[in-house]
N, C-alpha and C positions, 0 to 999 in steps of 0.2 A: 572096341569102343569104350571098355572102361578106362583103361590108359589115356585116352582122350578126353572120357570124361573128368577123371582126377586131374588132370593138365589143365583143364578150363576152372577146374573149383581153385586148385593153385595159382592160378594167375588172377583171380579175383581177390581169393588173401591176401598175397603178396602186392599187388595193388594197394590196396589199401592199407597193408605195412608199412610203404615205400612211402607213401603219401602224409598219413599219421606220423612216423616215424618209428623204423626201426628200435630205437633203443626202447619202448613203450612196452616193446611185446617180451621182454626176456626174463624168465625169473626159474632162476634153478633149482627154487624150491618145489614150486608150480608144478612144472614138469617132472620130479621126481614123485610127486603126491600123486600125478595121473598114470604115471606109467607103472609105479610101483603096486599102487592098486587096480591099474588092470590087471599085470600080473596073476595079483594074488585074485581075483574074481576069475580068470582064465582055470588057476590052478583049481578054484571051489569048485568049479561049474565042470572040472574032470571029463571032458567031451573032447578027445584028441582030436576028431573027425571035424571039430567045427573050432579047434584053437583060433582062426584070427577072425571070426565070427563073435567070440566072447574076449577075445580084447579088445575090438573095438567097443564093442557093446560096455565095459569093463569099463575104459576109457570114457567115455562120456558119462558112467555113472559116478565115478570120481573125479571127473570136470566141476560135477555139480556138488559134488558133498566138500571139494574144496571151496567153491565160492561160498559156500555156507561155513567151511570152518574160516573163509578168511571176514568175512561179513560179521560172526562173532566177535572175531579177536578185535574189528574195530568198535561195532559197539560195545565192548567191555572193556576199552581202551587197553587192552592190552599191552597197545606201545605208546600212549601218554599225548596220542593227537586228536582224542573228543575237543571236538569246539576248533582246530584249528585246521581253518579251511585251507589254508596253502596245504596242509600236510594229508588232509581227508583224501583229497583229489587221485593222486598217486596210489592213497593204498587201495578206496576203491577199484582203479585199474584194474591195482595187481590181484585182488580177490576175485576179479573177472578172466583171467588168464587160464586157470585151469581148463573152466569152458571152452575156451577155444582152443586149449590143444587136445581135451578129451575128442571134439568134434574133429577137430584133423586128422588125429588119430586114426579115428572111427571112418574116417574118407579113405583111409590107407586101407584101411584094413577091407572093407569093403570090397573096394579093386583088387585086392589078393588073396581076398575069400573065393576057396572052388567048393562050399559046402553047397550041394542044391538048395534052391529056395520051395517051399511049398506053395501050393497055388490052389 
């Protein structure tokens, strides 16, 4: 059932990629800032038993801390488009991306976590 269930969450993202457009969702920065820091949250958190438990987890926590580092770097203008709206639009997007591949992530990992859960 979880294979089925990751199937249904994927075909809702992808939905809505398809729709939006593909090209909106890619940034290889993004994805290096959430995978590298699950990584390294996986490695801190030292718990072989529960590895794709604490990358997903990993992942979603550096979803968020990139949309905050990308949310800085616009209000500090960091790349010189304070005030211009054609140019805001886009990098908002892209400081949004992280978040959604930390939570995809975090879907994977999920469905391929076999650490028991507590109850």
């Amino acid at each position: 059932m979880k294979f089925f269930g990751l199937l249904i969450c994927f075909a809702i993202i992808g939905g809505a990629v398809v729709q939006i457009g593909p090209h909106l969702f890619n940034d290889v920065m993004s994805g290096i800032f959430v995978l590298g820091g699950a990584l390294g949250f996986t490695l801190l958190k030292n718990r072989p038993q529960h590895m794709a438990e604490n990358f997903g987890v990993g992942a979603v926590y550096f979803g968020w801390l990139g949309a905050l580092v990308g949310l800085i770097a616009i209000a500090g203008n960091a790349f010189g488009i304070w005030g211009d709206v054609a140019a805001m639009g886009p990098a908002l997007a892209v400081s949004m991306l992280p978040v959604l591949y930390g939570y995809t992530v975090n879907l994977v990992c999920m469905t391929i976590s076999t650490a028991p859960k507590a109850e």
